[in-house]
N, C-alpha and C positions, 0 to 999 in steps of 0.2 A: 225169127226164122221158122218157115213151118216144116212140117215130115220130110218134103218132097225137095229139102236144101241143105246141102253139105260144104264145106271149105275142106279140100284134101290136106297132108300133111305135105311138108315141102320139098321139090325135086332136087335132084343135084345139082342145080342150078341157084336153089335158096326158094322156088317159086309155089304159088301154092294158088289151087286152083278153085273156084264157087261154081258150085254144077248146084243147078237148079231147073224142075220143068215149065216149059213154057205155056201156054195157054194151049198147045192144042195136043201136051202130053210127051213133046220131043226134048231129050234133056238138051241143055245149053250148058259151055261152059266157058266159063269167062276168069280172065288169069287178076288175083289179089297181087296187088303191090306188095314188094318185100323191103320194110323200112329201115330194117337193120343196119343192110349194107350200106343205103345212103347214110344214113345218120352217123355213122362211123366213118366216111370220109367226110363228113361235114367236121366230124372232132378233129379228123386229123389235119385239115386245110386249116381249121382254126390255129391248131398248135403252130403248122409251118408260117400262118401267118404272122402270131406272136413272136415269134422267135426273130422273123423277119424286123418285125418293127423293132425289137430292142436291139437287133445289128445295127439300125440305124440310128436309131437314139442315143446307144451308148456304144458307138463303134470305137476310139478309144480303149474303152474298157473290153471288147471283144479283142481287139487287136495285142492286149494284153504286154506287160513290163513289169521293168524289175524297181522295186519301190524303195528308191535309193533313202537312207539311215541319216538324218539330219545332224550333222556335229554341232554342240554347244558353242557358244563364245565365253566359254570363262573355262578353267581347269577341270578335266577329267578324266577319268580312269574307262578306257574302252573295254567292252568283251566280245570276244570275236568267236561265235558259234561253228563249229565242227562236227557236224550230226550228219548219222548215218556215213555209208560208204564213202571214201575219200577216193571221187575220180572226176574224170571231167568229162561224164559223158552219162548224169543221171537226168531222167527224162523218165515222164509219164506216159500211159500210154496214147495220147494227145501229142507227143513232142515238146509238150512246154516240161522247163526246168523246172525240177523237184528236188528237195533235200538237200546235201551240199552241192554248192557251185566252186567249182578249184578258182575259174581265172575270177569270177567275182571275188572270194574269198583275198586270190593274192592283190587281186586292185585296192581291196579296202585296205589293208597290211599297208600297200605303201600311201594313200592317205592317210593314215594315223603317223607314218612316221614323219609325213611332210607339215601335220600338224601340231605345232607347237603349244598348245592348250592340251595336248595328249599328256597325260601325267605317268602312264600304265596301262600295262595290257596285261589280260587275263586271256588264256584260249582254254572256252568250255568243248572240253572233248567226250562225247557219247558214238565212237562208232567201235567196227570190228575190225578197222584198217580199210586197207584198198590197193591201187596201184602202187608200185615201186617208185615209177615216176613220180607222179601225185604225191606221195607222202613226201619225197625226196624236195622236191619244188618247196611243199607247204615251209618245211624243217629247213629249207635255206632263207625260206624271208622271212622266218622268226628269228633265225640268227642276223637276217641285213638288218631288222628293225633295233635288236639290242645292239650291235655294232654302231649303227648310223646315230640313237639317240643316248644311248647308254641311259636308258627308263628300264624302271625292273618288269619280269614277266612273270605272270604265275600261271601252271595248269590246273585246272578244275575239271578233275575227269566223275565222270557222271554213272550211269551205268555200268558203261562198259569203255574201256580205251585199250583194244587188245593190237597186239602187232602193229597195223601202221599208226593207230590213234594213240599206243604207247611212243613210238618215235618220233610223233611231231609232239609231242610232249616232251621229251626228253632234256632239248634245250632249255624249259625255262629254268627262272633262279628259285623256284621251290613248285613243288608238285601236292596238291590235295588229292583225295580220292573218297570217294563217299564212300561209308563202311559197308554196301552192297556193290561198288563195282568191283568187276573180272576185268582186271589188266596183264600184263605180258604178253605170252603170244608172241613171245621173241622166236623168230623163227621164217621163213621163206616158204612159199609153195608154188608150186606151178599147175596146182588142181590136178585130178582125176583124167589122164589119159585115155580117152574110149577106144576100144577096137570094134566096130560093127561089124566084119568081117563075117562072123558066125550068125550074126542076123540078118544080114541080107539073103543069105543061102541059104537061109529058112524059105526066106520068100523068091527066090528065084534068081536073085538080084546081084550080077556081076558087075562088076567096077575095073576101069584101066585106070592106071594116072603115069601120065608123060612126061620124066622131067629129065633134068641134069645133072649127075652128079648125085651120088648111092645116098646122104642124109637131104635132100635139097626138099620130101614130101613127109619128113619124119614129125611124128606126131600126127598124121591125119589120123582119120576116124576109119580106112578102111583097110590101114595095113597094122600090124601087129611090131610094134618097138625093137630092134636090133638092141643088143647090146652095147655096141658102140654108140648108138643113138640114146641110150640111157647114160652112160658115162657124159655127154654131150651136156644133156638136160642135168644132170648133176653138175656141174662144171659151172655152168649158169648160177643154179640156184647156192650153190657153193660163192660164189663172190657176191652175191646178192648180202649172204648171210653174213658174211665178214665184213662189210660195210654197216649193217645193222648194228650188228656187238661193236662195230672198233666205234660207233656213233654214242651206244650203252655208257660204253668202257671211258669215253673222254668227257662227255655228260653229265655222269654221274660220280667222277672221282674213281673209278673202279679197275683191277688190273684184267685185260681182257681175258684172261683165262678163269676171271671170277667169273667174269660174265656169260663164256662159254658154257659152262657147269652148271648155270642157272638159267641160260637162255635153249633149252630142248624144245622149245614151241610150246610146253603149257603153260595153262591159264592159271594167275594167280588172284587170291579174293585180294581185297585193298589189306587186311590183316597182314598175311602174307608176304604182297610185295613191300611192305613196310621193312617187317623185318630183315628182308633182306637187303633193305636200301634203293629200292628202284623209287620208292617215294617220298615224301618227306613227314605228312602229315594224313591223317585218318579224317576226313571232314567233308563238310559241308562247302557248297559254292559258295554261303555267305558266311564261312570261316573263314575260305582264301580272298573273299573282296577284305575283312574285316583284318586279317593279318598283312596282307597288302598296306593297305592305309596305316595302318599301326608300327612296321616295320619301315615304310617311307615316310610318315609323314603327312598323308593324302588325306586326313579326315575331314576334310571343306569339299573334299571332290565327288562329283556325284559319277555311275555308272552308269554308261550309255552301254545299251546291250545291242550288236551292230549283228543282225539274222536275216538272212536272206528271203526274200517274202519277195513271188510272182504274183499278181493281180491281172487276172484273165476271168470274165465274166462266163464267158460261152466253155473254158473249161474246166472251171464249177459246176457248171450245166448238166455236163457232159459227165465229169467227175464219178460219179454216184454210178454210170452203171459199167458193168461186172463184164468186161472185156473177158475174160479166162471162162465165165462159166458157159460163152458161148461156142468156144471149140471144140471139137471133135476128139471123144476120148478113144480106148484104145492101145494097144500096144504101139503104133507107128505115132501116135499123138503123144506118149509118154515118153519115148526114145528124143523124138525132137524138142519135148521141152528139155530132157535132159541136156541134150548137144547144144541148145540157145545156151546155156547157165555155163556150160564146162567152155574153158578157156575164156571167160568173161576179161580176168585180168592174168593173161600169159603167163608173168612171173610177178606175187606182188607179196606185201605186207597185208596179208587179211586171215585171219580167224576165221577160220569156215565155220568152227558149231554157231559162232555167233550172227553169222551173216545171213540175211534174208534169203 
């Protein structure tokens, strides 16, 4: 290029210009292609179109299921995993099911009881509890499965079995607890009542609500709790809790007013609640498969570990990127993630320091 020829730098546009003079001295200017841009919807039609073709290829595996747990034909001893929150309504941010699944959970329960090659059940428990329902449900088909087959049951609690993950524990006929988990948690909540009242009126922000009948809107987030409306909510959580302890108290051999004295809602290490009889043994998961077998008999039987596992290709895909870091932070952004999390489960059996 000689003196008399320049390439400008690029407009708002992305464009960039070659001024050069012509033969009789008058500049010309003439517009440089900007390849950038193209080139970067060439990568992105590429991507849509791969993605494209493996919907078609492996649409099955796009369409995604639950990867049902093969039962043996000869004797064995099942474990029935219990991780994470116990509700029925855990979902990623895709919609596909994560973590525990309740109705999966109780469908398998009664497969093992209808099968007769089932020698034992072990239920590995790792969560912080969950719904009252939910745990309630779980804790009745552990007791149809010992009623229906009279096979023994062991718990294997893992990190943590606090509140509902200690009451669907309760039932079996011995209790492990590895010597770092935090179990108890005996106790009821109904979370954190919000009043935003004072923050909207920061921001300008007036509210009616229309109903019938003075408790019919109690508990929203824009009026402030009556006293009667707290006795209410007490009332609740009050029968909640005497169904937990008189569950404790018949369980575990115990008179309920022990159980009251030791059931205040803390968390006990496995040490702990040993001592005080909520478990049986300090150990490992393959302490209670190996006390199992040895205490029934079961040593020919092998351990089917029965874990709920979704197979979806596109949200694996998807998986990896970071939904939360794209919202909008902020005081009205922090408010609302708060109000998503509070009243999650109304009245439940869950360990808040331990829940996600």
């Amino acid at each position: 290029m000689n003196d008399n020829e320049f390439i400008s730098g690029p407009d708002e546009n992305g464009v960039r210009y070659y001024q050069a003079q012509n033969t009789e001295g008058a500049p010309v200017k003439r517009k440089v292609k900007n390849h950038s841009l193209r080139n970067s919807l060439i990568v992105l039609g590429c991507i849509i179109a791969g993605l494209a073709i493996i919907g078609v290829a492996c649409n099955d595996m796009l369409q995604g299921g639950e990867a049902e747990v093969k039962l043996p034909n000869k004797d064995y001893i099942a474990t029935i995993f219990v991780e994470g929150t116990i509700s029925s309504k855990n979902n990623d941010t895709w919609g596909n099911p994560t973590g525990y699944q309740h109705y999966w959970t109780l469908k398998e329960i009664n497969r093992l009881i209808n099968d007769q090659k089932n020698r034992g059940l072990i239920v590995y428990v790792d969560s912080p509890g969950g719904g009252v329902y939910e745990s309630d449900e779980l804790y009745y088909k552990i007791k149809e499965y010992q009623d229906k087959t009279n096979r023994p049951v062991y718990a294997a609690m893992a990190s943590m079995a606090a509140s509902g993950g200690y009451y669907v524990s309760a039932p079996a006929d011995k209790i492990f607890a590895n010597r770092n988990c935090w179990t108890g948690s005996i106790g009821v909540t109904i979370g954190t009542l919000i009043d935003v009242s004072g923050f909207l009126e920061n921001y300008g922000i007036r509210t009616t609500t229309i109903d019938s009948g003075r408790n019919k809107s109690m508990g929203s987030y824009f009026d402030p709790l009556t006293s009667e409306q707290v006795e209410i909510f007490q009332s609740i959580i009050d029968e909640a809790y005497d169904q937990f302890a008189g569950i404790v108290a018949e369980e575990r051999g115990m008179d309920i007013a022990y159980v009251k004295n030791i059931a205040d809602g803390r968390i006990y290490t496995a040490k702990q609640a040993h001592e005080l009889g909520l478990i049986d043994e300090v150990g490992t998961y393959g302490d209670a498969i190996d006390d199992l077998k040895m205490e029934y008999d079961l040593w020919g039987c092998d351990v089917v570990e029965i874990r709920y596992a979704y197979k979806s290709l596109f949200s694996n895909l998807l998986g990896s990127i970071n939904i939360g870091s794209m919202r909008a932070g902020g005081d009205t952004a922090a408010l609302l993630s708060l109000l998503k999390k509070q009243g999650k489960f109304p009245v439940s059996y869950l360990c808040e320091a331990l829940a996600d």
